[in-house]
C-alpha positions in Angstrom: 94.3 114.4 103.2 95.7 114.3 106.8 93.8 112.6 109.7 96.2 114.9 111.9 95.3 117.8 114.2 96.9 121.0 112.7 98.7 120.8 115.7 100.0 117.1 116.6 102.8 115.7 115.1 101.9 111.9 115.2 98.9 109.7 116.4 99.0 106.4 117.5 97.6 103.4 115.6 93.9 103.0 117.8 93.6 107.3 116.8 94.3 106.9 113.4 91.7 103.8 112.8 89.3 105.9 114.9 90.1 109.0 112.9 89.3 106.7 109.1 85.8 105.4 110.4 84.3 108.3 109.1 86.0 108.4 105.8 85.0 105.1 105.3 82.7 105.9 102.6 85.7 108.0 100.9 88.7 106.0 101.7 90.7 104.8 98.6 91.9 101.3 98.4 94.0 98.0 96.8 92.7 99.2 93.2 93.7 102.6 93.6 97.1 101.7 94.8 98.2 99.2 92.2 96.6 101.6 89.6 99.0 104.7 91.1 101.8 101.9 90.7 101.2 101.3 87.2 100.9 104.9 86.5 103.4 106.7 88.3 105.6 107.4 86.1 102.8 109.3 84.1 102.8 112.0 87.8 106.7 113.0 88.2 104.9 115.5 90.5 103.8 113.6 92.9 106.8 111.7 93.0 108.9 114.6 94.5 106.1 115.8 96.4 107.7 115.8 99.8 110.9 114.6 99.2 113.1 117.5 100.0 111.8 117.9 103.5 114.1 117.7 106.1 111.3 116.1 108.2 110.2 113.7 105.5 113.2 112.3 104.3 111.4 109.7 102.2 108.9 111.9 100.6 105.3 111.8 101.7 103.4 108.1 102.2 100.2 108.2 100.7 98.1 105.7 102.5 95.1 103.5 101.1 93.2 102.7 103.9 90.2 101.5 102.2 91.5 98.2 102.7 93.3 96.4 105.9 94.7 92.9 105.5 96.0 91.2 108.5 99.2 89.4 107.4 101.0 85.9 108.7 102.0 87.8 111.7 98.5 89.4 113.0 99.4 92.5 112.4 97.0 94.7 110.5 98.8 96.5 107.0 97.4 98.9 104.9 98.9 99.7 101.1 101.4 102.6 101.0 102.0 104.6 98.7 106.0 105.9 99.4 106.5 109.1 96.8 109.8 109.6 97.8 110.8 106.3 96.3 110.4 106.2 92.8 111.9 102.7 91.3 110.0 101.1 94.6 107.0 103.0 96.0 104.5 100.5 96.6 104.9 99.1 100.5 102.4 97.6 103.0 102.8 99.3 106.2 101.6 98.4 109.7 99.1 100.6 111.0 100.6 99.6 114.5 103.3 102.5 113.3 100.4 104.8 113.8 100.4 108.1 111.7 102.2 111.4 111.7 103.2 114.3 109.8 105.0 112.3 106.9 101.0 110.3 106.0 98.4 111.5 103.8 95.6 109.1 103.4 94.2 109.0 100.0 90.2 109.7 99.3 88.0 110.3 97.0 86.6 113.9 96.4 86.9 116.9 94.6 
């Protein structure tokens, strides 16, 4: 899922935290992540999905926003989830980055 307007490219950080409050309930987090880790080799799918995009030269990031940890720094991180980066697709990025076209946040739902 995307937390963008169909027609915005990127949001900064504040937007995207004020876009997730009312996913809250949905949002998938630390669990989910390492379990995709541990799996992904089982989804070659989703591995590729995005990676040939000339605008997402990294593949899509999946984000799991159900959990935000502050690290040494201050700076609040989220678990990532970087499909274009098979041996290594498991990053904490900082939600200071804010979102764009790239993200897809990861819920739960049908």
């Amino acid at each position: 899922m995307t937390v963008l307007p169909t027609d915005v490219e990127q949001i900064n950080a504040v937007e995207y935290e004020h876009h997730l409050v009312p996913m809250q309930d949905t949002l998938l987090g630390y669990q989910q992540w390492q379990w995709l880790l541990e799996h992904k080799s089982d989804y070659p799918a989703l591995l590729d999905f995005g990676r040939s995009s000339d605008k997402c030269p990294y593949g899509k990031n999946i984000d799991f926003s159900g959990i935000i940890v502050i690290d040494k720094d201050n700076l609040r991180e989220t678990a990532t989830f970087m499909t274009g980066i098979p041996d290594a697709p498991g990053r904490w990025s900082w939600l200071g980055n804010g979102f764009d076209s790239c993200g897809l946040v990861a819920i739960a739902g049908k």
